[in-house]
N, C-alpha and C positions, 0 to 999 in steps of 0.2 A: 131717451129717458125710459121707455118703456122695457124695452130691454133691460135695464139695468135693474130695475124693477124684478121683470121675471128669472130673470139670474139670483138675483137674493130671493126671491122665494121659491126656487129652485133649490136653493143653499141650504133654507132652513128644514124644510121637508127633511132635505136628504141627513142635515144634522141630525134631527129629532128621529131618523128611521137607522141611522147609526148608532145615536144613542138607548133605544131601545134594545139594543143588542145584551147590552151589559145588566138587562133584568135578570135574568136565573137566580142570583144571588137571594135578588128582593122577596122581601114579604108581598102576600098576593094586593092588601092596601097600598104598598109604594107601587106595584105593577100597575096598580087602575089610576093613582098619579100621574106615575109618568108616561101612559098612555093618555090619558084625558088631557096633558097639558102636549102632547103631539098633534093631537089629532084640534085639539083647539085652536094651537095657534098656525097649522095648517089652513082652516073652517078662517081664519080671521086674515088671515093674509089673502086668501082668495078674497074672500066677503068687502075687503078692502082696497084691491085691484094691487095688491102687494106693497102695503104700507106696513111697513116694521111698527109702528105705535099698533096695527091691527094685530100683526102676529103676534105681539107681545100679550097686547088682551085676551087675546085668543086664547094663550097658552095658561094665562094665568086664571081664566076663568075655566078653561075647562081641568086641568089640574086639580081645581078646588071639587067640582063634578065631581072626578074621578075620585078624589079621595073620601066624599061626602057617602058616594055609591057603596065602596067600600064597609065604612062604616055601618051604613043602613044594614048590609047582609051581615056582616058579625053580628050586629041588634038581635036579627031576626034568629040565627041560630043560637043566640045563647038565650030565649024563650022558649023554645022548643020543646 
């Protein structure tokens, strides 16, 4: 069981470090998206001994992060 475990979260990483690939397109907010929902549901599948319910929150809470952060610096430069 544990193996199968590290195997899927083995899987996911490497999803979400493939899927990263295909940012150039993106605007620099969808970048820090879908970086923050990589690196989150990476942080939550560890954090959860590799529970898909973890990677899942993971991803979706730090996505939201990443798109929050974003925002905040566009804030910041259109007061400048």
């Amino acid at each position: 069981m544990k193996t199968i475990r590290r195997v899927m979260g083995s899987s996911v990483a490497l999803a979400v470090l493939i899927g990263l690939v295909g940012c150039s397109g993106m605007t620099k907010q969808d970048q820090n998206t879908a970086v923050g929902a990589g690196v989150g549901g990476v942080a939550g599948a560890v954090l959860t001994k590799g529970s898909p319910v973890g990677a899942v929150g993971g991803a979706v809470v730090g996505g939201v992060i990443g798109h929050e952060i974003s925002t905040d610096d566009n804030r910041n430069k259109n007061h400048r």
